[in-house]
Each structure stands twice: as structure tokens, then as C-alpha cells.
C-alpha positions in Angstrom: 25.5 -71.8 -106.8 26.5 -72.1 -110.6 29.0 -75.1 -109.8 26.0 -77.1 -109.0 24.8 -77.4 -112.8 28.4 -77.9 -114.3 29.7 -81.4 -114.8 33.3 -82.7 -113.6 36.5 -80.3 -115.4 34.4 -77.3 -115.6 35.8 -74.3 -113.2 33.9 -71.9 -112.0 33.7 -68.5 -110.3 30.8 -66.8 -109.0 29.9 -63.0 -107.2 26.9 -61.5 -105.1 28.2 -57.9 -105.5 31.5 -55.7 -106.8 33.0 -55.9 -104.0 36.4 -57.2 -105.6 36.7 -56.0 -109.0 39.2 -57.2 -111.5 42.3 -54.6 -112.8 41.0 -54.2 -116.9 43.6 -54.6 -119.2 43.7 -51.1 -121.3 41.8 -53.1 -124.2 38.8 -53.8 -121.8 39.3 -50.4 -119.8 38.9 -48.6 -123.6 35.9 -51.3 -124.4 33.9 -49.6 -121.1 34.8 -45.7 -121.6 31.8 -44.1 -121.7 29.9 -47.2 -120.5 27.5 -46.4 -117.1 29.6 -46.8 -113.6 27.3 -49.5 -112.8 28.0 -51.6 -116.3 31.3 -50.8 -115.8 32.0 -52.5 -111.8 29.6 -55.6 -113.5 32.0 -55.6 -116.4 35.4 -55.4 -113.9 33.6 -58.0 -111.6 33.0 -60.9 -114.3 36.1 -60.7 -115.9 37.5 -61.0 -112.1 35.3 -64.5 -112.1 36.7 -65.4 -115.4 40.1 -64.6 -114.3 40.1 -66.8 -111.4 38.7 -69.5 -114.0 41.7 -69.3 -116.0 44.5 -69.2 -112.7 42.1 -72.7 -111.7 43.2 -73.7 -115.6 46.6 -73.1 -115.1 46.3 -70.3 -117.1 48.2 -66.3 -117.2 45.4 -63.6 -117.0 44.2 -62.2 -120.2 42.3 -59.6 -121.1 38.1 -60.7 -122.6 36.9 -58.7 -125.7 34.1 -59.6 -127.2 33.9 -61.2 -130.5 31.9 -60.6 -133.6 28.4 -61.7 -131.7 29.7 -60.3 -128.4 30.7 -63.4 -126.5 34.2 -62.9 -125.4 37.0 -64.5 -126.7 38.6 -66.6 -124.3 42.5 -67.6 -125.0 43.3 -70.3 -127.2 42.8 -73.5 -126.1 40.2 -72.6 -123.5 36.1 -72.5 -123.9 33.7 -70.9 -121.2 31.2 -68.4 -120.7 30.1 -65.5 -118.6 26.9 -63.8 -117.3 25.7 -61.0 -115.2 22.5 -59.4 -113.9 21.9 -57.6 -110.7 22.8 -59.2 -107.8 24.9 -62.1 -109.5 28.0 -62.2 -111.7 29.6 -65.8 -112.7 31.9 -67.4 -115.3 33.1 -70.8 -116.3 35.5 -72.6 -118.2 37.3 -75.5 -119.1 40.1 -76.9 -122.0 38.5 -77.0 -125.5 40.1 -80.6 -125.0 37.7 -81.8 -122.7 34.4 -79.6 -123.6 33.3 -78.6 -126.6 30.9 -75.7 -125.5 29.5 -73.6 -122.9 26.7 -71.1 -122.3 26.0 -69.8 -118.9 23.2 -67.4 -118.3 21.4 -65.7 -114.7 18.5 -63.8 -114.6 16.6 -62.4 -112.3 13.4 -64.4 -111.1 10.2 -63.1 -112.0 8.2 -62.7 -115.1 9.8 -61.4 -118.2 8.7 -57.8 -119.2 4.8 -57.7 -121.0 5.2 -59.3 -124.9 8.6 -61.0 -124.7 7.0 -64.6 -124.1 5.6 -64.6 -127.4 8.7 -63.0 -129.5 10.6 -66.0 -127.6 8.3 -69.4 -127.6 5.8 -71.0 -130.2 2.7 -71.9 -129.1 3.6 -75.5 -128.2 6.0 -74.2 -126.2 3.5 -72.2 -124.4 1.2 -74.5 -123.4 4.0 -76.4 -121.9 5.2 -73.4 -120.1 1.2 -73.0 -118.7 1.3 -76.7 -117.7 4.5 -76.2 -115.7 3.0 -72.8 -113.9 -0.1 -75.2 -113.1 2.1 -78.0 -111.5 4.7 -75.5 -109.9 3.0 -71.9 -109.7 5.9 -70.7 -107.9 9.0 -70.8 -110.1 9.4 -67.8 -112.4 8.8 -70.5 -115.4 8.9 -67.9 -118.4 12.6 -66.2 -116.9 14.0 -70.3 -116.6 13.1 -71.0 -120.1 14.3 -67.4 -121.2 17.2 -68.0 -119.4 17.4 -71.6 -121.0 17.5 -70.5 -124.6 20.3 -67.9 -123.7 22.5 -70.3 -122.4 21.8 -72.3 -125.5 22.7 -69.4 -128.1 26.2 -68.9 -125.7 27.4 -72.4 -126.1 26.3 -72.3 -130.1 27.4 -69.4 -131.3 31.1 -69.6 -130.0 30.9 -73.5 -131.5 29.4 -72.5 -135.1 30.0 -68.9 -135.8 26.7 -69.1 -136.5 23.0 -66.6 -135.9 20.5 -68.3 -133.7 17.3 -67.4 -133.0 15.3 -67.6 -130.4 12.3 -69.6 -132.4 15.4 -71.9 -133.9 15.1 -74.0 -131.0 12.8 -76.3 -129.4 12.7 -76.1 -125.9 11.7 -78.6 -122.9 11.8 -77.8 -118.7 12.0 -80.1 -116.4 10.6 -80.1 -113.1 13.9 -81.7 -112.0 16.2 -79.0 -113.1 17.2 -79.8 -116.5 16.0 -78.9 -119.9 16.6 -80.1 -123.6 16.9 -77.5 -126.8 16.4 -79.0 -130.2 17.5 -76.9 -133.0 15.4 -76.6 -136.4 18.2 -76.0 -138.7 19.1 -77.2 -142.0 22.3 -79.0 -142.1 23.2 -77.9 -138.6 27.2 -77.7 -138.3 27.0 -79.5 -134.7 25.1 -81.9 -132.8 21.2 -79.7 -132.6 20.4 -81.2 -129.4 21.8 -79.2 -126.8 21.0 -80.3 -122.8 21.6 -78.3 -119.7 20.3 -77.7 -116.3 18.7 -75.2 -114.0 17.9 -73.6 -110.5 16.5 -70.9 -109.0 16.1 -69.0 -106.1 13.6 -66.7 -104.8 16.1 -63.7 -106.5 17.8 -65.6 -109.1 17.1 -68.1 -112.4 20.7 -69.6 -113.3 21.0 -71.8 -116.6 24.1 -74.1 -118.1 24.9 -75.9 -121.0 28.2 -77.7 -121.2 28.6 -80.0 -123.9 31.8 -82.7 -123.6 
């Protein structure tokens, strides 16, 4: 599904279940001792999708720690991004040549857990989000535009090094599957206007930014 929000020179990999896990390499195995058997197959599954993204790069296989802010560090030369919830694991990636960012995020559809709309959205951004549910009362609006803003912070932080919060950014849905982020920053080290795209299912909400 995810392939259908990237643009051209983005790979991508994608997985309903753990059915084919990826070996760890013994920095990742030690990353998940300890971790839950379930986070761990989720873990082994997504860096199987990001795996495959390198070999469609031309790229050796290479183990994914995460940095500082806990996106993983992908091998020189190479941006992308990965997600995983249940029911859906995915990665992408492309040369740093030819994109300057991503940020990939799935969620599961449905409402988001009672008070995390208004950590999340200003009241502007409410009333659009009511406006949307009026027009379209049957996609999960609140988990797109969650899922919106996570893929935004993935594609920024890797880019800037840099905090983001959620009320940092401006965000707009579209009906049509797409959606602009304008960050309130001062002095922002990048381009604050951030554009991706969405879809969802009736078990899934999957959101990308990739930025050329």
C-alpha cells in the first residue's frame, strides 16, 4: 500500500504479519534483549522491510540502531524511514542524492485514546478536524492527522538534528489524500513547509513525507 504515497526513486517494502523475520545483527539482537516477544518479531520484521530497501538500492545489509531521537541510522549515503503498528510493518528509502528526507508512519484506524487530540492540535486545527468528520464521518480523521504530524517529525528530525513538537506545526488534510505541515520555528534550518500524503483503510491510517 505504502508505494502508493511515495514519489518516483523511493523503494519500499511493506508486511501484514512476521511471517519472515529478518536475522538481527548482534548490535540489534543486544538492542531487543529483554524487549517483549511481540516488539521483538515487529523489530526483526521492519528491519527485514528495510533490508530489502537497501538490496533494491544496491546496497549490503546493515544492521539499524537508532540514533540520538530514536530514528535509526541508515548507512551513509542513504535516507528512509520505518514504521510499525499491529497488523502492518513498512520501510522506505532512497540515495540522500535524490531525497533529502523521509518520514513514514501507520497507525491503526480509529480514534486516538481520550485527551490526546488536544495535547496534539490547536484549536484552529480542531475545528478543521470537526469540519472534515462532518464532510467525511467515516475516516478515522484525528489518527490521519496524528499520523500526519509523525511522519512530519521522522523526515525533520533525521534532516535537522533538531526537537519538534507536536504544536510546532501547522497542519492541513485533504479530502484527496494529501496534507501540508507548516512549522512555527524561528530561523528554521530547512525549508518549514513539509507536504505528504495519505490513505486509509478500514484497519489502517498510513502517512509519507518525502522531500526531493
Amino acid at each position: 500500500m505504502i508505494e502508493r504515497l511515495l514519489p518516483p526513486g523511493v523503494t519500499s517494502s511493506e508486511a501484514f504479519d512476521d511471517a519472515a523475520p529478518a536475522p538481527l545483527f548482534p548490535a540489534e539482537a543486544a538492542l531487543m534483549e529483554g524487549r517483549r516477544a511481540r516488539r521483538r518479531r515487529q523489530f526483526a520484521t521492519a528491519r527485514a522491510c528495510a533490508r530489502r530497501c537497501l538490496a533494491a538500492l544496491g546496497r549490503a545489509p546493515a544492521p539499524l540502531l537508532p540514533g540520538p531521537g530514536g530514528a535509526p541510522q541508515w548507512p551513509a549515503g542513504v535516507v528512509g524511514s520505518i514504521t510499525h503498528c499491529d497488523g502492518y510493518r513498512a520501510a522506505v528509502a532512497a540515495p540522500a542524492d535524490t531525497v533529502a528526507a523521509l518520514g513514514i508512519d501507520a497507525e491503526p484506524a480509529g480514534p486516538l485514546p481520550p485527551g490526546v487530540l488536544g495535547l496534539i492540535t490547536s484549536e484552529p486545527e480542531r475545528a478543521h478536524l470537526r469540519a472534515l468528520a462532518s464532510a467525511d464521518p467515516d475516516t478515522p480523521w484525528e489518527r490521519v492527522f496524528f499520523s500526519a504530524k509523525e511522519a512530519v517529525y521522522k523526515a525533520w528530525y533525521p534532516a535537522t538534528g533538531t526537537w519538534l513538537g507536536f504544536r510546532d506545526a501547522t497542519l492541513a488534510l485533504s479530502p484527496a489524500g494529501t496534507f501540508t505541515a507548516t512549522l512555527h520555528l524561528p530561523s528554521p534550518p530547512v525549508d518549514p513547509v513539509y507536504e505528504g500524503r495519505w490513505l486509509a483503510t478500514e484497519t489502517l491510517v498510513i502517512t509519507a513525507v518525502a522531500r526531493g
